[in-house]
C-alpha positions in Angstrom: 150.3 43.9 83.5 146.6 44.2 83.4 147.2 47.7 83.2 145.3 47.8 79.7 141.9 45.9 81.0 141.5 48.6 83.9 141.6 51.1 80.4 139.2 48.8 78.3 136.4 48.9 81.8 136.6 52.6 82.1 136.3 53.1 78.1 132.7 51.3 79.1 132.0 53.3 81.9 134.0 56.7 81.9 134.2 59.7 79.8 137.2 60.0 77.2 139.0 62.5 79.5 138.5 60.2 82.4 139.7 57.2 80.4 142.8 59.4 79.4 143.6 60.1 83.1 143.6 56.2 83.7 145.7 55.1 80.8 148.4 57.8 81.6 147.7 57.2 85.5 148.6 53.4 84.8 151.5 54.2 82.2 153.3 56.2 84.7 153.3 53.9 87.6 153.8 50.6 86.0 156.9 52.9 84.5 157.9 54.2 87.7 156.9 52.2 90.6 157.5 48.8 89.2 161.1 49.7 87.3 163.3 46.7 87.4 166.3 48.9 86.1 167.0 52.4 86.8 164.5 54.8 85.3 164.8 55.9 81.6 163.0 58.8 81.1 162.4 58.5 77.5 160.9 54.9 78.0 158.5 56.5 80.5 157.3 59.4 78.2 157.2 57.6 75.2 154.9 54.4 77.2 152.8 57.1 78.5 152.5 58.3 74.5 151.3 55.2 73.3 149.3 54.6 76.2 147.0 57.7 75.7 146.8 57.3 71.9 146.2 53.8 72.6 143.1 54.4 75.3 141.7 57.4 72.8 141.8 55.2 70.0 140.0 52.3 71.5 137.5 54.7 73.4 136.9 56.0 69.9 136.6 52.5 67.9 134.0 51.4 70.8 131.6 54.4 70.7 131.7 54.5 66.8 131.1 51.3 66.0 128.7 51.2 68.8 126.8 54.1 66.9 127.9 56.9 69.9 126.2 55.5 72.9 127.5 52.4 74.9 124.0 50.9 75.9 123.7 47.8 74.0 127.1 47.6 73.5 128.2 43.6 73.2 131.1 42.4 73.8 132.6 41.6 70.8 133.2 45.6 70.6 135.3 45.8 73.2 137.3 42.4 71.8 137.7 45.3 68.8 138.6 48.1 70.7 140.8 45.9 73.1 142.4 44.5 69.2 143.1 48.5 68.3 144.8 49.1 71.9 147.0 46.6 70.8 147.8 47.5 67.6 148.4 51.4 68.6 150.4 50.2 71.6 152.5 47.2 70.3 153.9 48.3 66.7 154.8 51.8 67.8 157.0 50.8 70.5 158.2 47.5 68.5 159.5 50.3 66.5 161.4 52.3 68.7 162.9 49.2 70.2 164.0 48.0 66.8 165.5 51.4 66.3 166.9 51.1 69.6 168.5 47.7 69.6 169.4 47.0 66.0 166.6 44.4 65.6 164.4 44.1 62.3 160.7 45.2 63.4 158.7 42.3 62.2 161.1 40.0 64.2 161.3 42.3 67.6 157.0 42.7 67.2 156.6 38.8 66.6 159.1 37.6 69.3 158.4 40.5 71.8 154.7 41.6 71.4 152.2 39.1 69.3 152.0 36.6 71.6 150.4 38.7 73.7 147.6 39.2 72.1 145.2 36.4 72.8 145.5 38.5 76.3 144.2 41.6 75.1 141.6 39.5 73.2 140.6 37.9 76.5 141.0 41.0 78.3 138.4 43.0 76.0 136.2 39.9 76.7 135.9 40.2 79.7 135.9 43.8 80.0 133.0 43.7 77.7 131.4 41.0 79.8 131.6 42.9 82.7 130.3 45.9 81.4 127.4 44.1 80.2 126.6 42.3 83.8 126.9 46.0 85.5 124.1 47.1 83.0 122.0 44.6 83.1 122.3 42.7 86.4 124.0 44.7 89.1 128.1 45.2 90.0 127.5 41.7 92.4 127.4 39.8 89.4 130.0 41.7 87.5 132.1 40.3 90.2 132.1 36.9 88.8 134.6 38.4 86.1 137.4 38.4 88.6 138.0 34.6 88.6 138.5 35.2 84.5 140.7 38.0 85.3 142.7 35.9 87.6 143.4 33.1 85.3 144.2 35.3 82.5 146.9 36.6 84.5 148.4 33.9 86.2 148.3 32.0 82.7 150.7 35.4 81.3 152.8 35.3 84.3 153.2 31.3 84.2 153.8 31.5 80.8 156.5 34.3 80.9 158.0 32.0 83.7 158.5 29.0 81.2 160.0 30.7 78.8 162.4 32.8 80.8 163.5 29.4 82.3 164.0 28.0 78.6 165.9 30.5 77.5 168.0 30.3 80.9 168.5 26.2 79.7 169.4 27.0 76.1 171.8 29.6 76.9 173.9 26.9 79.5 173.5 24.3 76.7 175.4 26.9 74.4 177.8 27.6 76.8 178.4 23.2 77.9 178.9 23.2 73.7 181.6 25.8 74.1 183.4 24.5 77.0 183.2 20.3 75.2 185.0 22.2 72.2 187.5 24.1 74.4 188.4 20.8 75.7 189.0 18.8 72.4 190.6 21.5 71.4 193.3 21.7 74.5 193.4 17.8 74.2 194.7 18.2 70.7 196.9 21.2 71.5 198.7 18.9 74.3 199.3 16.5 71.0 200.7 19.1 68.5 201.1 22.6 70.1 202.3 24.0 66.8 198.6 24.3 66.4 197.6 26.5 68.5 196.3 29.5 67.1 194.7 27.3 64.1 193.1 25.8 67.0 191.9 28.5 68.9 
């Protein structure tokens, strides 16, 4: 979702309560409204969790950094607060699913999370870029962000597509394995059924 850029633009233009009311806003209706399973309430409480310490954290990194006021801000500080919104969101809940599912950490974070982040880092570009164009040059030019945005997601969600579809192909490979060995396995059974069970 691009639920984390909408967070990154308002850390540039709202107030840290305002940004707060975003990031939960977000949290809870990417966690409700767009559920592909039936609602676990734990899931949504502890995504709306990470999503506020997530926003406060990179609302915080920006102004610090950026010595307390946001004028003059570049982009490159919102490619670092975009990097702490990812690190505050991503290994927390690569935690709890590890916990949840029996998988080690680094492996869950690296399979499930990392690759995401050239996103965020494109995402805080461009949040950053369009910060900077609203300051400087008007909201009309800010709009030329949009095509950025666009590609940025349709590059996730073509992406995701691929390798859903790859794993779909290696899991009927496993399974055409399975059934060749079944069948060399009957074939010798019809020749010696003594051996059954050693077979199976």
């Amino acid at each position: 979702s691009l639920h984390f850029f909408f967070v990154l633009v308002c850390i540039s233009r709202l107030s840290l309560p305002e940004t707060m009311v975003v990031a939960l806003s977000g949290a809870l209706v990417q966690n409700l409204l767009f559920a592909r399973s039936p609602i676990r309430w734990r899931s949504v409480w502890v995504n709306a969790s990470l999503a506020a310490i997530s926003a406060t954290a990179a609302y915080l990194t920006y102004y610090d950094l950026g010595g307390g006021t946001p004028l003059g801000h570049s982009p490159v500080l919102m490619v670092v607060a975009a990097s702490v919104y990812f690190l505050l969101h991503s290994l927390p809940a690569a935690f709890v699913a590890s916990l949840e599912e029996g998988v080690p950490f680094g492996k869950l974070w690296r399979d499930s999370y990392f690759w995401t982040f050239p996103h965020y880092i494109a995402g805080g570009g461009a949040a950053g870029l369009l910060s900077l164009l609203d300051r400087h040059t008007g909201w009309e030019m800010a709009l030329l962000v949009v095509p950025i945005l666009y590609w940025m997601y349709h590059s996730y969600r073509y992406y995701q597509r691929g390798l859903n579809e790859e794993q779909h192909r290696v899991r009927e490979l496993g399974a055409l394995h399975f059934r060749t060995i079944e069948a060399l396995a009957l074939a010798i059974e019809g020749h010696d059924p003594t051996k059954h069970g050693h077979l199976r």
